[in-house]
Kinemage of the C-alpha trace (Angstrom):
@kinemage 1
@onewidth
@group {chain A} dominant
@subgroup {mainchain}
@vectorlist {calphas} color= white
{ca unk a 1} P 122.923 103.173 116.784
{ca unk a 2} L 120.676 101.630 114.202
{ca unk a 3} L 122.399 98.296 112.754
{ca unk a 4} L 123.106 99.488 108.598
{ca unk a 5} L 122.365 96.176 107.425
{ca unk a 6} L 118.884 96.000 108.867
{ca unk a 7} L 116.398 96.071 105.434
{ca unk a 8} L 113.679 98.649 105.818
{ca unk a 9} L 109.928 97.263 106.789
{ca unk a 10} L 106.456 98.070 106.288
{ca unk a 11} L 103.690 96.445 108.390
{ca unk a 12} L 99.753 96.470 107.513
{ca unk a 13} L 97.602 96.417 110.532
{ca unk a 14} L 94.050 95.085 109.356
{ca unk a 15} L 91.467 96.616 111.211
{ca unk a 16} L 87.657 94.538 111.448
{ca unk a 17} L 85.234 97.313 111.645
{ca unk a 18} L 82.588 96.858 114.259
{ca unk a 19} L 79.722 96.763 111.341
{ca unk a 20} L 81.872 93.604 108.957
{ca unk a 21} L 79.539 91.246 107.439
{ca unk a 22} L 80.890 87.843 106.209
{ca unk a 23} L 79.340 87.749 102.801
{ca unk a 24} L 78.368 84.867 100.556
{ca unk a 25} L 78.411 85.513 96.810
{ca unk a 26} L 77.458 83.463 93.502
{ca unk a 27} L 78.757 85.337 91.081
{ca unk a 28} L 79.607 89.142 90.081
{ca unk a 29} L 78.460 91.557 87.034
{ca unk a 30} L 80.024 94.997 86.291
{ca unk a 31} L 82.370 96.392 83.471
{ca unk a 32} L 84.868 99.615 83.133
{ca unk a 33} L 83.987 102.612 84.766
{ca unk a 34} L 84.688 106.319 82.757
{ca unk a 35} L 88.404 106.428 83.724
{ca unk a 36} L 88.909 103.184 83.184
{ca unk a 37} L 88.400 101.306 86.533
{ca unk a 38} L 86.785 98.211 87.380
{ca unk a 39} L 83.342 97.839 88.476
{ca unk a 40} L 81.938 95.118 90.434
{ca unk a 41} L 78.444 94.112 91.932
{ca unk a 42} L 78.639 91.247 93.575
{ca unk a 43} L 75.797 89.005 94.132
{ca unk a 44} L 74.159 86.187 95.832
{ca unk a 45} L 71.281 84.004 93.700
{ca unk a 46} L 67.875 82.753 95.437
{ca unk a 47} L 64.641 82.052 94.485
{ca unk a 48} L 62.102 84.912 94.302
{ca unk a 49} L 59.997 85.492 97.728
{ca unk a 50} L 56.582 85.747 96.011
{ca unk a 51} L 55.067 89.541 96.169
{ca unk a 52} L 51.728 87.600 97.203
{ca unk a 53} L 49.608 83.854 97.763
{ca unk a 54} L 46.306 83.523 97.005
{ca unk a 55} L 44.797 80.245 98.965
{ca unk a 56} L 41.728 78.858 98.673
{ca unk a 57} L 39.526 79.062 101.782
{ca unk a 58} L 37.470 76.308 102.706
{ca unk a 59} L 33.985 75.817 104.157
{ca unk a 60} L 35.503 75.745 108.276
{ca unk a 61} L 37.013 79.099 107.134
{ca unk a 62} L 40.644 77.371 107.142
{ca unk a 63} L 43.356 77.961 104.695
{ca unk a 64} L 43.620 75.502 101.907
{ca unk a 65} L 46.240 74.959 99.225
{ca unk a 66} L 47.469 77.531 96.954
{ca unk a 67} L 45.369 78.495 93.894
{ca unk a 68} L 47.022 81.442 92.827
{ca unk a 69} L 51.453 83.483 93.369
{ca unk a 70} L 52.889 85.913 92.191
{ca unk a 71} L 56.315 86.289 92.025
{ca unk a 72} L 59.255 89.173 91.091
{ca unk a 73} L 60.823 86.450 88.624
{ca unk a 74} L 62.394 83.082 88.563
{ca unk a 75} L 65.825 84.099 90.296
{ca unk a 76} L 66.624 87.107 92.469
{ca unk a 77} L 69.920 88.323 92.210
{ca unk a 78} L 70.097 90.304 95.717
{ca unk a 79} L 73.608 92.205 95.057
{ca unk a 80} L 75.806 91.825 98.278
{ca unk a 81} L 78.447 94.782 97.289
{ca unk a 82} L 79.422 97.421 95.209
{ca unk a 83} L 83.213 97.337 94.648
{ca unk a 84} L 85.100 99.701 92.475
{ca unk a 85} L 88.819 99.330 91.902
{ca unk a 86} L 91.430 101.213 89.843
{ca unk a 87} L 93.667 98.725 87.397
{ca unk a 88} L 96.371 97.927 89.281
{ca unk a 89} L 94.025 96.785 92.026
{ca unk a 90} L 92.440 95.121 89.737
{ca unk a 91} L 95.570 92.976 88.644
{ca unk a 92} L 96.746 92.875 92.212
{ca unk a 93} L 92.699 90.693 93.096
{ca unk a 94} L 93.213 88.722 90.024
{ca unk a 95} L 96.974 87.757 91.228
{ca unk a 96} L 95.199 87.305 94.187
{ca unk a 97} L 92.871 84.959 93.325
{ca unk a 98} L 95.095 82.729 90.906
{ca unk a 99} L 96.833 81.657 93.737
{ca unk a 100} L 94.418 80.975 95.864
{ca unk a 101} L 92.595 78.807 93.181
{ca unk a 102} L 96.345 77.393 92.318
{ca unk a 103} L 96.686 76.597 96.225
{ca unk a 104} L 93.294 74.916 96.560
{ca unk a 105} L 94.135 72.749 93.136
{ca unk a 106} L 97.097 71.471 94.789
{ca unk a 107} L 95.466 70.617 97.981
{ca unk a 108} L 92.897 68.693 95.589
{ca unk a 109} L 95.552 66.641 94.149
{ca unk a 110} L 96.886 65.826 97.484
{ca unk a 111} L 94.029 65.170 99.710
């Protein structure tokens, strides 16, 4: 017979899909969805890869230096993921996060 006393439990199994990328971000835009959730694109900043290179060509028929690029822009913003999140999940990343940042401040002061 089950021991009365014994509290009641609830274990989370994580599961790493096969496809799980390891993602580096430098920021995030986004804003409120219709019913009122939170939308997130997060991103990762590089410079543009230039759409095309003109080079001179010299008398041998070799490539010389660059004469003429075109590029998409001075920064690419190439967005990473889409997250959306109801409030409470919201609150529950931002808990999530102060502590983390908390933790790594006191490591800081201690290292």
């Amino acid at each position: 017979m089950a021991d009365k006393t014994e509290k009641k439990k609830l274990t989370f199994k994580y599961i790493h899909p096969d496809n799980l990328r390891d993602l580096y971000v430098t920021g995030a835009w986004g804003g409120l969805t219709a019913r009122k959730g939170v939308h997130m694109h997060f991103y990762s900043e590089r410079p543009p890869i230039p759409k095309s290179i003109t080079h001179e060509l010299k008398e041998d028929q070799t490539i010389g230096k660059p004469i003429k690029q075109e590029t998409g822009g001075d920064i690419v913003r190439l967005i990473q993921a889409s997250i959306v999140m109801d409030f409470n999940t919201a609150i529950a990343v931002r808990n999530w996060l102060t502590r983390m940042i908390e933790s790594t401040e006191k490591e800081k002061d201690h290292g």
